[in-house]
C-alpha positions as CSV (number, residue, x, y, z in Angstrom):
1,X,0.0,0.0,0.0
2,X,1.2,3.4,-1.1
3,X,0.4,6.4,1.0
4,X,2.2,9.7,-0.1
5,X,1.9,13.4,0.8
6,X,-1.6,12.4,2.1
7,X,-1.6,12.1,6.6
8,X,-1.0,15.7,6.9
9,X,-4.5,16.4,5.4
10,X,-6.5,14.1,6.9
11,X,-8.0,15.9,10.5
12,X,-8.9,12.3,11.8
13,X,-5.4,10.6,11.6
14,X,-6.0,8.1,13.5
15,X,-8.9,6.4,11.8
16,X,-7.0,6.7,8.6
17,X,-3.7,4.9,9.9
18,X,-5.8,2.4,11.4
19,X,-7.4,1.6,8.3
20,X,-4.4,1.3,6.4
21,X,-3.1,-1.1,9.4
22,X,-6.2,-3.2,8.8
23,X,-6.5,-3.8,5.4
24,X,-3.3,-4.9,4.9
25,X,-2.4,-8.7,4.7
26,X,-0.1,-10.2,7.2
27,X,3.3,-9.6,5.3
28,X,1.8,-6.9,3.5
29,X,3.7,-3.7,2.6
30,X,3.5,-0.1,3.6
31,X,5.3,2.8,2.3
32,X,4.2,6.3,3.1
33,X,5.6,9.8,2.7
34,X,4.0,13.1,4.9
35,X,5.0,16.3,5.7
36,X,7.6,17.3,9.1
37,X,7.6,20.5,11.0
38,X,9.1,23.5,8.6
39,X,7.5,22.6,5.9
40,X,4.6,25.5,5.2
41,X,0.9,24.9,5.3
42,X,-0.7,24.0,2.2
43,X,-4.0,23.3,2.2
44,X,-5.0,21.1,-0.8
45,X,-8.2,21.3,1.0
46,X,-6.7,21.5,4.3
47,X,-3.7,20.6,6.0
48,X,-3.3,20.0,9.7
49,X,-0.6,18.0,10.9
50,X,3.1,17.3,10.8
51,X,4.9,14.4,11.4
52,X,8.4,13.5,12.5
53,X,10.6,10.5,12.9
54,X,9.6,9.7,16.4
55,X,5.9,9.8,15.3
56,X,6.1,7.3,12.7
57,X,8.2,5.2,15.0
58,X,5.7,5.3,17.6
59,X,2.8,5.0,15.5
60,X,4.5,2.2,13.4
61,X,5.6,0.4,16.5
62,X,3.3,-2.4,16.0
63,X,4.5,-2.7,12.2
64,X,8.5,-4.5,11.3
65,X,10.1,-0.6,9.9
66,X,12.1,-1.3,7.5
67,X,13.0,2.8,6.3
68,X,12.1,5.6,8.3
69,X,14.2,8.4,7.2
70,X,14.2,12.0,6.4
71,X,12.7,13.4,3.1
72,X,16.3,14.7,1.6
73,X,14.9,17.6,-0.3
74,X,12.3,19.2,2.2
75,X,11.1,18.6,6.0
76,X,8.8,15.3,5.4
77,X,9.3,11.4,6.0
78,X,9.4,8.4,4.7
79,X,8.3,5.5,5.8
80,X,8.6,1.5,4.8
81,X,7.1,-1.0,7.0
82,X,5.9,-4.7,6.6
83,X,2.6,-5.8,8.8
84,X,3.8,-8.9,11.1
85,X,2.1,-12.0,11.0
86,X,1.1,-11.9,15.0
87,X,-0.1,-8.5,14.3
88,X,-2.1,-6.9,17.4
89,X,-2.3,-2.7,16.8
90,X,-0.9,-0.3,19.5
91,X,-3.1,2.3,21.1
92,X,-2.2,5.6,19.8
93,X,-5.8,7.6,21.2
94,X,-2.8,9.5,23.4
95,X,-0.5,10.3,20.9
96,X,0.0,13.8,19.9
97,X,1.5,15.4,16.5
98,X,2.5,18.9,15.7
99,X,-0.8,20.7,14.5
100,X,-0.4,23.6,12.1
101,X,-3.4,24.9,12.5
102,X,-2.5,25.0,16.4
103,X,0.8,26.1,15.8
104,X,2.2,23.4,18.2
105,X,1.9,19.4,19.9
106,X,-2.2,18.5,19.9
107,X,-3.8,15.5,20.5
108,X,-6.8,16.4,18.2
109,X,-8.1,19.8,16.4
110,X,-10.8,21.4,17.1
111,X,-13.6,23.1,14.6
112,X,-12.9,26.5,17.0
113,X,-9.4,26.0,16.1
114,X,-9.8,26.0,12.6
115,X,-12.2,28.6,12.3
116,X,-9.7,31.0,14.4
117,X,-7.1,29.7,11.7
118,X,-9.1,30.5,9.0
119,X,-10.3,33.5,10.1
120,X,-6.6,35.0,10.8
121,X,-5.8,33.9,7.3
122,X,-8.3,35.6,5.8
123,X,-7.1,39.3,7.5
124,X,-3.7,38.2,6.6
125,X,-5.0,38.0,2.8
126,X,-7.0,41.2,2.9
127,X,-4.1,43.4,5.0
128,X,-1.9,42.2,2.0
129,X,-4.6,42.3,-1.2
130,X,-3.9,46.1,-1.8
131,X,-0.3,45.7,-2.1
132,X,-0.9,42.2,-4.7
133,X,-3.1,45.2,-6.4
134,X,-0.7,47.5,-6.8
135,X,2.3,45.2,-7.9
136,X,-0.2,43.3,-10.1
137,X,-1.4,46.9,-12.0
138,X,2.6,48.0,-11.8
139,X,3.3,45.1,-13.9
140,X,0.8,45.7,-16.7
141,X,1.8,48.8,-17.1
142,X,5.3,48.2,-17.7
């Protein structure tokens, strides 16, 4: 099973990892690739979390790792893991990522949260629309 660029969207992590863990025969192949602190939001609809080394390992403790390395060319992971044969999944309801919608280590997200988010990006867009206006008009004109 091939995962990539795809956790750090997903609000309800958990269900999603789960499922992957699931569906997969014993012996059965995982390889995923997210997104690590520093690299910026990007919300293809929405993005919420980031993941690090010490997540997957913890998350994936129940799985043989095979890879879990750094992403070479920007802050993300990569991981390869095989499902065991006596395969019992860990407990991860207590485990807490990096949200970037929070700005730092959550367990969940809450709809507050990402309306505040939101809400600050939009001012953020509109304090910086007239000066996109002006540069956009400048370069017309030249």
């Amino acid at each position: 099973m091939i995962s990539t660029e795809l956790l750090e969207h997903v609000r309800d992590w958990r269900r999603v990892v789960s499922n992957f863990k699931r569906v997969l025969k014993p012996g059965g192949g995982l390889l995923i690739t997210t997104r690590s602190r520093g690299f910026p939001y990007h919300a293809y609809p929405h993005d919420f979390w980031r993941y690090e080394l010490a997540d997957m390992r913890a998350i994936f403790s129940d799985f043989e790792i095979e890879t879990l390395t750094p992403d070479s060319g920007s802050p993300g992971v990569l991981l390869k893991a095989r499902k065991p044969a006596a395969f019992m999944e860990n407990e991860t309801s207590g485990h807490q990522l990096f949200s970037i919608v929070r700005g730092r280590v959550e367990r969940d997200v809450s709809d507050e949260s990402i309306r505040i988010f939101h809400r600050r990006g939009r001012v953020q867009r509109r304090v910086r629309a007239p000066e996109r206006l002006c540069r956009r008009v400048r370069d017309r004109l030249r």
